[in-house]
C-alpha positions in Angstrom: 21.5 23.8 -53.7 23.5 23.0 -57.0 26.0 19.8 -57.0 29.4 20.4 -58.4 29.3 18.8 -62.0 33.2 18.5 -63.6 32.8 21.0 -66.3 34.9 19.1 -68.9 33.2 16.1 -68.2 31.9 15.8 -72.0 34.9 15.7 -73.2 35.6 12.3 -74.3 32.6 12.7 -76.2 34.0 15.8 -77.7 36.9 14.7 -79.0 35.3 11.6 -80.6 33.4 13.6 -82.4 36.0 16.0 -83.5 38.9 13.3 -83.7 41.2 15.7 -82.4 41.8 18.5 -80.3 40.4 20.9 -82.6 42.6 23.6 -84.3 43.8 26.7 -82.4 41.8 30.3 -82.4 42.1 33.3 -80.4 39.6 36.1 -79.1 40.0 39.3 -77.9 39.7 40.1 -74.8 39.2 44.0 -74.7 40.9 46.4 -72.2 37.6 48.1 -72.3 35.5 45.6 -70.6 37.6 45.7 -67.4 36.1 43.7 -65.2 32.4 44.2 -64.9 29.7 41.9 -64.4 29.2 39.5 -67.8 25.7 40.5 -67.0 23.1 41.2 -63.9 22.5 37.5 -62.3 18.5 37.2 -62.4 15.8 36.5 -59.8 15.9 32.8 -60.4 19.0 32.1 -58.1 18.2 32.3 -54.6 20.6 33.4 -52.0 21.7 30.8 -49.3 21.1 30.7 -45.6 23.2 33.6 -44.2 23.5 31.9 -41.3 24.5 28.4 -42.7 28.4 27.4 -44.0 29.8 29.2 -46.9 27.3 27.8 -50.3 26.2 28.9 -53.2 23.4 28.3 -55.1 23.6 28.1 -59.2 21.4 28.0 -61.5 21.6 27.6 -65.5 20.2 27.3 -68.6 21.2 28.2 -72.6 19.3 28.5 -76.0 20.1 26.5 -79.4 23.1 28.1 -80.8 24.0 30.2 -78.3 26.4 30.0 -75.2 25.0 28.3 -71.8 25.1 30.2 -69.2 25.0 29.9 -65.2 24.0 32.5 -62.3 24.8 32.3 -58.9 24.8 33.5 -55.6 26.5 33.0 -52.3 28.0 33.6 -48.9 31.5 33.4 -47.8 32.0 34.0 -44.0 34.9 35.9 -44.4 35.7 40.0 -44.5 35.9 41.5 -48.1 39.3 42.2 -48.2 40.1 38.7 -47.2 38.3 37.3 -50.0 40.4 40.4 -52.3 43.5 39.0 -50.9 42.5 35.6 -52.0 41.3 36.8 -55.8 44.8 37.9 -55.8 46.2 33.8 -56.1 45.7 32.4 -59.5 44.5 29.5 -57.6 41.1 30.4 -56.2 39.9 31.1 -60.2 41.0 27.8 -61.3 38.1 26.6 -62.8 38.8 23.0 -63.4 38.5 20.2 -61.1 41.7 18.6 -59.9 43.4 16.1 -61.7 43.6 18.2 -65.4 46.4 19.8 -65.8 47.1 23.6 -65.4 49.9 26.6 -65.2 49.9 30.3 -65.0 51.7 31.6 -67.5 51.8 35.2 -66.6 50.9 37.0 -63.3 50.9 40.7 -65.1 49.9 40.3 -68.2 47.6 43.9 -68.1 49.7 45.6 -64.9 46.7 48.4 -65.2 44.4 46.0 -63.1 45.0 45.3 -59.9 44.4 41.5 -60.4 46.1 39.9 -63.8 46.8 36.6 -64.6 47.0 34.1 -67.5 46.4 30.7 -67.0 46.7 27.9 -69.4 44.8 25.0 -69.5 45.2 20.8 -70.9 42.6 18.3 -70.6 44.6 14.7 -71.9 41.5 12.3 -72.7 43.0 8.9 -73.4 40.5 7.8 -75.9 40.9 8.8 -78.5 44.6 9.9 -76.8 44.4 14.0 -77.6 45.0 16.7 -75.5 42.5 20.0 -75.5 44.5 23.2 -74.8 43.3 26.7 -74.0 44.4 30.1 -72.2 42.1 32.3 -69.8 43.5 35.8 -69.1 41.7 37.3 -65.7 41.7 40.6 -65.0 40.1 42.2 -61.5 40.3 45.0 -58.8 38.3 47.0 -56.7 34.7 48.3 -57.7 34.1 51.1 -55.0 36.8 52.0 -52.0 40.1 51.6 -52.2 42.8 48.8 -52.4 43.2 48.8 -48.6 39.5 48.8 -47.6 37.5 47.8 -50.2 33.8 48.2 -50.3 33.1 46.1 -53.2 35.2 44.4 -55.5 34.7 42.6 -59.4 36.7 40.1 -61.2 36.1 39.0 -64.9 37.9 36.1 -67.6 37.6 35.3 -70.5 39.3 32.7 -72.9 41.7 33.7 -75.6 43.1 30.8 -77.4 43.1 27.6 -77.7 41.1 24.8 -79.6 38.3 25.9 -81.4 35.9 23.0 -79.6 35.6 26.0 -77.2 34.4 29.0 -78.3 33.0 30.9 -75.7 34.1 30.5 -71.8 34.3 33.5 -69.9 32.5 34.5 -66.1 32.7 37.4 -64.0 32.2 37.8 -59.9 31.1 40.4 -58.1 31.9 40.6 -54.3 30.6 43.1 -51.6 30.0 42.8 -47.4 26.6 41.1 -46.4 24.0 43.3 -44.9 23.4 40.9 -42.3 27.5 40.3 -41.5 29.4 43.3 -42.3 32.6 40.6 -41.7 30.9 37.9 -44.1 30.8 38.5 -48.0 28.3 38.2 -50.5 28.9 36.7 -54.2 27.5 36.9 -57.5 28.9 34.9 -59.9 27.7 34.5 -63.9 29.6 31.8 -66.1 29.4 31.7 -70.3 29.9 27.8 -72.2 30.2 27.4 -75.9 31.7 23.9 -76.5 31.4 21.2 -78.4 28.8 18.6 -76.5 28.8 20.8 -73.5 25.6 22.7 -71.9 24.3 24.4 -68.9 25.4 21.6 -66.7 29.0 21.6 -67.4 28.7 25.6 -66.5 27.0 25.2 -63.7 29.7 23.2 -62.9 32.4 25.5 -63.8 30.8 28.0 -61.2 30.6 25.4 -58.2 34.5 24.8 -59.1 35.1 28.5 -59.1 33.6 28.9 -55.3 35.0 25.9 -54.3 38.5 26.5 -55.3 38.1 30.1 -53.7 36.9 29.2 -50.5 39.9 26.4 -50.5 42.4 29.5 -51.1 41.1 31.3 -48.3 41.7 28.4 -46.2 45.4 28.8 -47.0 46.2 32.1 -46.1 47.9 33.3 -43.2 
């Protein structure tokens, strides 16, 4: 099973390159992507024991001058709807470890999607003493059923500004009731990386931070 790995862990090296926090850039996030799946998550990432504690497996890779990627899969033993009505809190995408800095900045940014949020991100790295700055906008609702009784249920981001040491960061999730457990749910999860000095291990790690701060968020609810 994959180890969480801090996805801005490179950074130091980053910005020591760069000497600064790079210059800022935007990207457009289209309306007309909603919130499907970045792309299908392949055979290579194996499902964990049904029966175990909530997990996921994650497995990555990426090509020379392309984005790195990750895929995963995993359990959560809680209802569907539950795990909607966590979606719903900013906090269970945060996709971060704790201890870097970040604040939503809008919580309706696209009111047609039942999920929207902005969040903005700042990673301080003392040496060289630079901060690295970006936004994610995450859009999400329900796939099949309805808002009340969901049968499946999709969630996408993607970033749109910041410093142009990142390029490419966006991920998708895809949630619908295990076969096994109708009252336990079922995740697939992909994850995109283009940044300076990062690679498939820093998104692998942005995908074990994703689970882990959802499951914490569905810890918190009444």
């Amino acid at each position: 099973m994959a180890r969480p790995v801090a996805p801005m862990a490179a950074l130091a090296a980053l910005l020591a390159a760069g000497g600064c926090g790079g210059d800022s850039a935007c990207k457009e996030f289209p309306v007309s992507a909603g919130f499907a799946p970045l792309e299908a998550v392949g055979d290579e990432v194996q499902w964990p024991d049904a029966a175990g504690p909530d997990a996921i497996d994650v497995f990555s890779g990426g090509l020379i001058g392309r984005h790195s990627w990750a895929h995963g899969r995993g359990y959560i033993h809680q209802p569907l709807s539950r795990v909607y009505q966590a979606l719903k809190v900013p906090a269970a995408s945060r996709i971060i470890t704790p201890g870097n800095d970040w604040t939503v900045t809008s919580l309706d940014p696209e009111p047609q999607f039942p999920i929207s949020f902005s969040i903005h991100y700042s990673v301080y790295v003392s040496n060289p003493g630079v901060t690295v700055a970006w936004d994610i906008l995450y859009r999400g609702g329900v796939v099949q059923g309805t808002e009340a009784a969901p049968l499946e249920i999709g969630l996408r981001y993607q970033r749109t500004c910041g410093s142009s040491h990142i390029t490419v960061e966006s991920g998708s999730l895809r949630a619908y009731p295990s076969e096994i457990d109708p009252q336990a749910t079922k995740l697939e999860m992909v994850g995109w990386l283009a940044a300076d000095t990062q690679g498939p291990e820093n998104v692998r790690g942005t995908l074990n931070d994703w689970f882990a701060n959802l499951t914490a968020t569905l810890a918190t609810l009444p």
